[in-house]
C-alpha positions as CSV (number, residue, x, y, z in Angstrom):
1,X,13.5,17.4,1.1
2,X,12.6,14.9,3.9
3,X,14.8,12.6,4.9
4,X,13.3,9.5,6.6
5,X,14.7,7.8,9.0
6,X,16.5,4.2,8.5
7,X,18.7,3.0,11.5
8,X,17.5,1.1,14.2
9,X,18.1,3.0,17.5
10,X,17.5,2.4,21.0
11,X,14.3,3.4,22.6
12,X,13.2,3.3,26.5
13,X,9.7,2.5,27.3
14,X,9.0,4.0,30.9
15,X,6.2,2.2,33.2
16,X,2.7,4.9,33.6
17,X,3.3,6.4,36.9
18,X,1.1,8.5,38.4
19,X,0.9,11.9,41.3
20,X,3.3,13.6,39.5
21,X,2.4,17.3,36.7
22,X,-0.8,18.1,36.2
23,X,-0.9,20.5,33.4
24,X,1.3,22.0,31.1
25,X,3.4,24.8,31.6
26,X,4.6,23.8,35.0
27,X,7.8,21.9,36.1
28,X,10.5,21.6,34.3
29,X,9.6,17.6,34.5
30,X,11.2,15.0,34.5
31,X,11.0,12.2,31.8
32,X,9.0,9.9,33.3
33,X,6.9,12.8,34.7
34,X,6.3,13.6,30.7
35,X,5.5,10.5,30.1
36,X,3.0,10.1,32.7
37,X,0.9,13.6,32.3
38,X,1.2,13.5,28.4
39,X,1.1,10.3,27.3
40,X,-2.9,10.3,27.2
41,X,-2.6,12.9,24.4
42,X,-0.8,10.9,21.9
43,X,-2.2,8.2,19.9
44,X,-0.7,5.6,17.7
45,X,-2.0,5.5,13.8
46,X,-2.2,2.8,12.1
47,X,-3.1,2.8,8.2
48,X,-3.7,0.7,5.4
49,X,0.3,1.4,4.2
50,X,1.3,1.5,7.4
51,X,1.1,4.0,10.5
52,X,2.9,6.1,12.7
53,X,2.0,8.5,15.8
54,X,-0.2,11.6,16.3
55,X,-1.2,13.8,18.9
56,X,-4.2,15.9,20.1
57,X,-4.2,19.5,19.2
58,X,-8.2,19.9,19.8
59,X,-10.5,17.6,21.1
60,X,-10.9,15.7,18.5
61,X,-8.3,16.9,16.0
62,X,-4.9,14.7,16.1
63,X,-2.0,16.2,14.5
64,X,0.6,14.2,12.7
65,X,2.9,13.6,9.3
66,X,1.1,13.9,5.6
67,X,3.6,11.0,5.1
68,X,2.1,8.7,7.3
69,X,-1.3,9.2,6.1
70,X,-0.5,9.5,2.6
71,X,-2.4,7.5,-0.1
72,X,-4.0,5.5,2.6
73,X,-7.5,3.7,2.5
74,X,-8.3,4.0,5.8
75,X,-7.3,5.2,9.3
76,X,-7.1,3.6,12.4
77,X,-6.0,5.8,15.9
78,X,-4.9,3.7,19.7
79,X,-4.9,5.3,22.9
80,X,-3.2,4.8,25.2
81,X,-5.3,2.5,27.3
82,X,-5.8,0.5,23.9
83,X,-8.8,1.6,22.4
84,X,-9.2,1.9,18.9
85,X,-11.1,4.4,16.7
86,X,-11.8,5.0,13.2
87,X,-10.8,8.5,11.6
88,X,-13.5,9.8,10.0
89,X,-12.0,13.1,7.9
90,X,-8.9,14.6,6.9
91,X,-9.0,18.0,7.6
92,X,-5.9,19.2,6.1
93,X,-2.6,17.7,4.6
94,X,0.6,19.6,3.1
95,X,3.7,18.5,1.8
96,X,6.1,21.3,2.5
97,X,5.6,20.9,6.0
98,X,4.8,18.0,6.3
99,X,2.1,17.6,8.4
100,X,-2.0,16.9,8.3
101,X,-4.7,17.0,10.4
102,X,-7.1,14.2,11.4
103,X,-10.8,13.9,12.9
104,X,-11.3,11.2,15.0
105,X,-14.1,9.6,16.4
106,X,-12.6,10.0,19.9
107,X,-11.8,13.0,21.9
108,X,-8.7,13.6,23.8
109,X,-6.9,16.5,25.7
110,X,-5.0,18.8,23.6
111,X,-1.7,19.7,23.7
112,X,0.0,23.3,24.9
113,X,2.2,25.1,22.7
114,X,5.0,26.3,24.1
115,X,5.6,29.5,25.1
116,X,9.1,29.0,27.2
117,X,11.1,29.8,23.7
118,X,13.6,27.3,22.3
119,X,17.3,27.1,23.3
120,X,19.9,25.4,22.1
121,X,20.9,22.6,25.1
122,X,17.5,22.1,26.4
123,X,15.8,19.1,26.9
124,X,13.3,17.4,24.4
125,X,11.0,14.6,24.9
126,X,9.0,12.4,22.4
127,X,6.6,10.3,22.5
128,X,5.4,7.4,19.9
129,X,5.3,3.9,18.4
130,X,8.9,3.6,17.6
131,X,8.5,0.2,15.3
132,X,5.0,-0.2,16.3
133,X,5.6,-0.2,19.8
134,X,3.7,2.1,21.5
135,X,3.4,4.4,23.8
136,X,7.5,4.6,24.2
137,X,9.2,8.2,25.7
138,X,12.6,9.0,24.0
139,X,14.6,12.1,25.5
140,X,17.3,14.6,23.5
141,X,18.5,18.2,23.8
142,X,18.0,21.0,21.2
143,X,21.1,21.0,18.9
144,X,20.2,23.4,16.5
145,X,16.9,25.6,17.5
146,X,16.6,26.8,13.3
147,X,17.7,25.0,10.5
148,X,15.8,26.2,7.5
149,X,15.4,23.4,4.9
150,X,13.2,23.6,1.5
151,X,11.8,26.6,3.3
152,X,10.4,24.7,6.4
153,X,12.3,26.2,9.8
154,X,12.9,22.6,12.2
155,X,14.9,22.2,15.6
156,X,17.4,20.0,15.0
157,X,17.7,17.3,18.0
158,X,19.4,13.8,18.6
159,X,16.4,11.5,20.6
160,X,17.1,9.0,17.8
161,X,13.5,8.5,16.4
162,X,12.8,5.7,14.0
163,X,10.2,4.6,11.7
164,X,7.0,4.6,14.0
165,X,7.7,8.4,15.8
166,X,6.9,10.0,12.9
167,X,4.1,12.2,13.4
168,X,4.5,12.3,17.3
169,X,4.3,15.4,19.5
170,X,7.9,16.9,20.7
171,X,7.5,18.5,24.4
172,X,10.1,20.6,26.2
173,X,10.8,19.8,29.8
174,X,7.7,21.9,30.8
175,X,5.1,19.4,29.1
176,X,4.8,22.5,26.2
177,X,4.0,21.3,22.7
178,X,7.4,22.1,20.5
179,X,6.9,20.4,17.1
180,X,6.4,17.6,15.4
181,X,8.6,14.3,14.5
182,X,9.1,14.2,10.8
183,X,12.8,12.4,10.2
184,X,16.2,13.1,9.9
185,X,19.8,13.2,8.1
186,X,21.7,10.4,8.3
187,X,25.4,9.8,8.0
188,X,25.8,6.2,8.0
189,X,25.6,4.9,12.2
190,X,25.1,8.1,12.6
191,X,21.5,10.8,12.4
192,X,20.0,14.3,13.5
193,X,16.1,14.8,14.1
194,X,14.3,16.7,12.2
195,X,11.3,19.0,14.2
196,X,9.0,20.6,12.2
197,X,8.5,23.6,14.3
198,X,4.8,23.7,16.4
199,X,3.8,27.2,14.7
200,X,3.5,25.8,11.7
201,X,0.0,23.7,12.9
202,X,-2.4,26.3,13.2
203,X,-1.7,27.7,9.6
204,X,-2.9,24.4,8.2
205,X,-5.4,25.3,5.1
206,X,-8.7,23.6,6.7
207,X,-10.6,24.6,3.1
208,X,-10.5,21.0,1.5
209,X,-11.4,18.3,4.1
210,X,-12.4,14.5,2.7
211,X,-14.0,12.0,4.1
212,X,-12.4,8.7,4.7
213,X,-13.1,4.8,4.8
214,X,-13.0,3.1,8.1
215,X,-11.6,-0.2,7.7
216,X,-14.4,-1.7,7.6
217,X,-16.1,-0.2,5.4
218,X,-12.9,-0.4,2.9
219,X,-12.4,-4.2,3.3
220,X,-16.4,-4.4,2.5
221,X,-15.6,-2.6,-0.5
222,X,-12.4,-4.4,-1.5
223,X,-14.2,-8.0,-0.8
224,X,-17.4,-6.7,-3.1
225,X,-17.7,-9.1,-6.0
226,X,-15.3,-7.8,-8.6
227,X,-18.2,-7.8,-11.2
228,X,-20.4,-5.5,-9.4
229,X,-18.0,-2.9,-10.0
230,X,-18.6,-2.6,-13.6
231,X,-21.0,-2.6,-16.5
232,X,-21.9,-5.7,-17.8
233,X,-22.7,-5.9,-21.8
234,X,-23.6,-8.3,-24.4
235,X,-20.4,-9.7,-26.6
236,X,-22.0,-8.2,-30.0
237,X,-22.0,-4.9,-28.1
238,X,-19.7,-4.3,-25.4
239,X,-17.2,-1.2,-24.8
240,X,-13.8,-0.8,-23.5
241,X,-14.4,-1.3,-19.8
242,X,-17.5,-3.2,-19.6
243,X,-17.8,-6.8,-18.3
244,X,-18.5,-10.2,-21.2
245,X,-19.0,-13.3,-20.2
246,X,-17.5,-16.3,-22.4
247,X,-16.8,-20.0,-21.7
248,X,-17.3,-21.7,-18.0
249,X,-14.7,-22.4,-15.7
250,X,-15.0,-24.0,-12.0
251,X,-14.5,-21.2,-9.9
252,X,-16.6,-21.1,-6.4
253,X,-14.7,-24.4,-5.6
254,X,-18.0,-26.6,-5.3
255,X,-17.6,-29.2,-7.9
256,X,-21.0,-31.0,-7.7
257,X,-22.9,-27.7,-9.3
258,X,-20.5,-27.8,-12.3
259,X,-18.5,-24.5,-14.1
260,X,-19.3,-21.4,-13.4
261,X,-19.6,-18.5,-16.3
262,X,-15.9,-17.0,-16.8
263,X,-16.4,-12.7,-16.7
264,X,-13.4,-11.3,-18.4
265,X,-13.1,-7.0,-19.2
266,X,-13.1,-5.5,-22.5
267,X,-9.5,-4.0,-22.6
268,X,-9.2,-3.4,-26.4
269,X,-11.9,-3.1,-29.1
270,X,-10.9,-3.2,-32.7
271,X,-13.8,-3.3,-35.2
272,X,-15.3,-6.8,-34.5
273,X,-12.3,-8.3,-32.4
274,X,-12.3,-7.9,-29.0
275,X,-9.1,-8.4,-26.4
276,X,-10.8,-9.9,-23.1
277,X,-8.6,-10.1,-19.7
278,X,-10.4,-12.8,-17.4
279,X,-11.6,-10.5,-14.3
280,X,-10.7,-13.1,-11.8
281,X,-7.2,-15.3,-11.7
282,X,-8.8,-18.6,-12.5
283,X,-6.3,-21.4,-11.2
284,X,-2.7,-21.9,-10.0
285,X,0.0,-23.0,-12.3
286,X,3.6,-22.5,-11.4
287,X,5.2,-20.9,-14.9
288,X,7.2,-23.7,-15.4
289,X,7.5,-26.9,-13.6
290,X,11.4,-26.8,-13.4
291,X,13.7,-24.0,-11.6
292,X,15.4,-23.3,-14.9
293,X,16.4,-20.9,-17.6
294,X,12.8,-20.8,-19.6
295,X,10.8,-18.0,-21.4
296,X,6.9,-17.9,-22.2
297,X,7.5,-19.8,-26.0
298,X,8.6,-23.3,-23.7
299,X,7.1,-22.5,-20.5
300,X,4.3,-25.0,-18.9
301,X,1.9,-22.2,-18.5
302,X,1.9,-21.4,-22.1
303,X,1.1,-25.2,-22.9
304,X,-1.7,-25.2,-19.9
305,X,-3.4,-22.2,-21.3
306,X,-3.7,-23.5,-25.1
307,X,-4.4,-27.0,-24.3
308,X,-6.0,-27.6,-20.9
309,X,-7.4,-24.5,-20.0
310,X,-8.5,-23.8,-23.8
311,X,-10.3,-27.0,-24.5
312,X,-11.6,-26.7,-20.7
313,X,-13.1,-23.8,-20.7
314,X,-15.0,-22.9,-24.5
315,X,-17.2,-25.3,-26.1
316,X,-16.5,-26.0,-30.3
317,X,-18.7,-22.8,-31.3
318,X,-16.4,-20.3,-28.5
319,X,-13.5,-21.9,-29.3
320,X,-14.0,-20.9,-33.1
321,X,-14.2,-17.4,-31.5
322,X,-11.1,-17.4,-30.8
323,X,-8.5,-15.7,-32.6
324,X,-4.7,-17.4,-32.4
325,X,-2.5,-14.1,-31.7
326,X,1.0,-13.4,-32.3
327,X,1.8,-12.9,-29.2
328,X,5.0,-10.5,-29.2
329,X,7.5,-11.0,-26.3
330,X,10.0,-8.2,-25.5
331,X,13.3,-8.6,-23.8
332,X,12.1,-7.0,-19.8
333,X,12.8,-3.1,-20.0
334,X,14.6,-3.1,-16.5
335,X,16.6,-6.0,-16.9
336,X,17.4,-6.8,-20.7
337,X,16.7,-10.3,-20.0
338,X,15.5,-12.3,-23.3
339,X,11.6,-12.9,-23.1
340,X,12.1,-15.2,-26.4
341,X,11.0,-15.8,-29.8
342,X,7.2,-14.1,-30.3
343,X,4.4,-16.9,-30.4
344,X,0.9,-17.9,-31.8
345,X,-1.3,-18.2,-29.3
346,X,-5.3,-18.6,-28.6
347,X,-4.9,-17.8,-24.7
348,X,-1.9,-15.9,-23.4
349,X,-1.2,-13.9,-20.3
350,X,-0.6,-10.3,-20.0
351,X,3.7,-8.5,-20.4
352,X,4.4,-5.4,-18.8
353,X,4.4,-3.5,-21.9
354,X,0.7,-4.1,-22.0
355,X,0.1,-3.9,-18.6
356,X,1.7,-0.3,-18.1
357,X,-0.3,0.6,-21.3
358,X,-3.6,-0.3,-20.2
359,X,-3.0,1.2,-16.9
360,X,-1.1,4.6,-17.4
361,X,2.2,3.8,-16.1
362,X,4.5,5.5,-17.6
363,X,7.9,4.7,-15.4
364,X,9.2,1.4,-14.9
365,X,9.6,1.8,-11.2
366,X,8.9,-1.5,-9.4
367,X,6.8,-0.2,-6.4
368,X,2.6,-0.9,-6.0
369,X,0.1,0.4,-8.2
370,X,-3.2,0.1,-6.6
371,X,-5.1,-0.4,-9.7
372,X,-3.4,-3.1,-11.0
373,X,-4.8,-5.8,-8.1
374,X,-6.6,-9.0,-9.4
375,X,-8.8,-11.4,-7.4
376,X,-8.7,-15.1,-6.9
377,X,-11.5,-17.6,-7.8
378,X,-12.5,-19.7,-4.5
379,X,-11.1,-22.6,-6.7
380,X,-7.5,-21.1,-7.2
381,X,-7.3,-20.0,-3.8
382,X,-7.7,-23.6,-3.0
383,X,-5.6,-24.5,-5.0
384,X,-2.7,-21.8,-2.9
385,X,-3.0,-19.1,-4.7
386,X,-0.9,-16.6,-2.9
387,X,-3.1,-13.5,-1.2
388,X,-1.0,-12.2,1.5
389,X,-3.4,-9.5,2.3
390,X,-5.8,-10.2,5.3
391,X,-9.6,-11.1,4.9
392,X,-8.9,-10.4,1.3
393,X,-9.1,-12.6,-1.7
394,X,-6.6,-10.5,-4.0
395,X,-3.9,-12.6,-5.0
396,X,-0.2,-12.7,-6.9
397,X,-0.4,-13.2,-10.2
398,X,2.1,-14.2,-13.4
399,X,3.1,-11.7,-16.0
400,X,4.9,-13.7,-19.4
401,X,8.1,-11.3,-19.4
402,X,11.4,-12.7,-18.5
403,X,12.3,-11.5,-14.9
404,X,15.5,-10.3,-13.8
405,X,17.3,-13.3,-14.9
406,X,16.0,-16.1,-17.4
407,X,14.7,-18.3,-14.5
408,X,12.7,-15.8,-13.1
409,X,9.4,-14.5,-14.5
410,X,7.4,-11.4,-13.9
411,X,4.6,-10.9,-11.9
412,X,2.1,-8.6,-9.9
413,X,1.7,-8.8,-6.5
414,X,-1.8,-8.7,-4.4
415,X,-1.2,-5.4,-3.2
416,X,-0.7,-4.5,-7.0
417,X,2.9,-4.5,-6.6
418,X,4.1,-4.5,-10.3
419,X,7.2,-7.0,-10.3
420,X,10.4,-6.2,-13.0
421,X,12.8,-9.0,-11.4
422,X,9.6,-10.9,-11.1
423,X,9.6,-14.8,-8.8
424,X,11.3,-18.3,-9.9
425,X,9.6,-19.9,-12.9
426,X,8.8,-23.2,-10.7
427,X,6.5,-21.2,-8.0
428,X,3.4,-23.0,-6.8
429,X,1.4,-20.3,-5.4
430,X,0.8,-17.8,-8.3
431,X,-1.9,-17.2,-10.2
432,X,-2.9,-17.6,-14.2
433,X,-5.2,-14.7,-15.3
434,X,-6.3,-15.5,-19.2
435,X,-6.0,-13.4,-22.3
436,X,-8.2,-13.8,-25.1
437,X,-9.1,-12.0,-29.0
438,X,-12.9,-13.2,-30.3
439,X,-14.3,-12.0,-33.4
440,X,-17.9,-10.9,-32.6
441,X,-20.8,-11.1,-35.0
């Protein structure tokens, strides 16, 4: 298995010089003679989870870790002279190596294997984006030329990369291409780097390439109005998954054109009795107005929802829609800590029982789950609703569970990071997001 790397280790960034190599297979070099010749062929990547380096190993083919690409949105390579490109298709990604293979919409000057052989003692050379900053050069020796792990053969070295490198092309002293940075093994202050070995690159499978997003083109698609992404229907006949509308609510923020319809998805469908989750988070209400020991029976939020937010929202003839629910309120399944008595409710918000249900999670790991992201009205983002992502409007949002202690409750974040030990009760920048039952005729 692949052991990333943690400590923070010294890097040297070396100044561009020029008139020194020309092309591989020369020398040996010197470090800032690497650095100068080969620096053009590696570019920084930056993702939507993060990024890391990579390297040309065709034109426009760029080498790097599946690890730093994986389960991102979109993909974003620097040169070094700072210009930025979208990559347009992955090519080929494997876990065991782990590498993939990109296609930019730039072109750069490959790399050159090496064909000088490996020895232990010999120098190595890196360059990357150690913590972002990019291009830095980093130098080592070969300590162990094979070391077979999980059936992947890697030279062993100590240039000390760090989160940023991985990815990033390894060159002897003779500017040759000898793997690929991928991690390392750690032993507290101390760690060896781990080289996938450069032979392993042109066995890449090439049979399944996708397309993906430029960032663009995702944040387009991630700022679409949330209810053009599904089917609407009628109350009388709507289907798990389809879009209602019930009751009016301000929500664009503009109060001299009056409420706006409230859109809320069919989660559950039971004979005549629907369970409706409001598509957007509709206003900002700390969970409880004190920074003290309180579950969802006594909170503020739960009195908001049933009073102001109930008789706000639904004229007399929706409100009789409304079934009161026994709401039932489990102690949190990380933490153990008491979520209190169960209630009777007519709005209520969402637990993590019900939100791992309706979402396939079967683990309660607290990491992100991309589908579990909510928007903000323009009226609760005015009001601070927390959205932490750039240029989007997708915002933090309360859960009714107990967090990790009794003033704490539980909540998602905008990245759909699903929360067990959850925020202080008294917050002032999360989000409500409503849950209703109506009997349709």
């Amino acid at each position: 298995m692949f052991r990333r790397m943690g400590a923070i280790l010294l890097f040297l960034c070396l100044v561009l010089a020029s008139g020194t190599a020309e092309t591989a297979g020369e020398g040996p070099y010197t470090a800032q003679e690497i650095f100068s010749d080969f620096v053009e062929r590696v570019v920084k990547i930056d993702t939507s989870n993060g990024g890391g380096t990579g390297f040309f190993v065709e034109e426009n083919v760029i080498a790097t870790n599946n690890h730093v690409i994986k389960d991102a949105k979109w993909l974003k390579v620097t040169t070094c002279d700072g210009s930025e490109y979208d990559v347009t298709k992955v090519l080929a990604k494997s876990e065991n190596p782990d590498l993939a293979l990109l296609q930019a919409a730039c072109s750069g000057t490959p790399v050159k294997v090496n064909t000088h052989g490996i020895s232990e003692g010999e120098p190595l050379y890196t360059i990357g984006g150690p913590m972002g900053i990019y291009p830095c050069i980093s130098d080592g020796i070969v300590m162990k030329s094979n070391y077979f792990d999980n059936n992947v053969n890697y030279i062993l070295s100590n240039f000390h990369s760090i989160g940023g490198n991985s990815g990033g092309p390894v060159f002897n002293a003779y500017g040759e291409l000898m793997g690929v940075v991928v991690g390392g093994m750690i032993d507290g202050p101390n760690s060896i780097d781990m080289v996938i070995r450069a032979e392993y690159i042109p066995l890449m499978d090439r049979s399944h390439p996708y397309t993906i997003m430029t960032q663009e083109e995702y944040l387009a698609e991630m700022n679409k109005p949330e209810e053009e992404k599904y089917e609407h229907a009628d109350l009388s006949n709507a289907q798990v998954g389809q879009l209602v509308k019930l009751g009016r609510y301000e929500q664009d923020n503009d109060l001299s054109n009056g409420a706006e319809d409230i859109y809320w998805l069919v989660q559950e469908k039971n004979g005549n009795e629907l369970m409706l989750v409001s598509l957007y988070c509709l206003d900002v209400v700390p969970f409880h107005n004190e920074h003290t020991d309180i579950t969802w029976e006594h909170s503020d939020v739960r009195r908001f929802l049933n009073e102001d937010f109930f008789h706000t929202a639904f004229h007399a003839d929706e409100q009789c829609m409304i079934v009161t629910t026994e709401v039932v309120n489990k102690p949190n399944p990380v933490h153990g800590t008491d979520s209190g008595n169960n209630t009777q409710d007519k709005v209520y918000m969402l637990s993590l029982e019900e939100v791992m249900r309706y979402n396939d999670i079967y683990d309660c790991v607290e990491t992100f789950y991309g589908q579990l992201y909510a928007c903000a009205s323009k009226y609760a983002i005015s009001k601070g609703a927390w959205l932490e992502i750039e240029d989007s409007t997708r915002c933090w949002w309360w859960l009714r569970d107990s967090g990790g202690n009794p003033a704490q409750a539980c909540e998602v974040g905008s990245a759909g990071y699903l929360s067990f030990n959850g925020g202080r009760v008294n917050h002032t920048e999360r989000a409500v997001r409503p849950v209703i039952r109506v009997t349709v005729k």
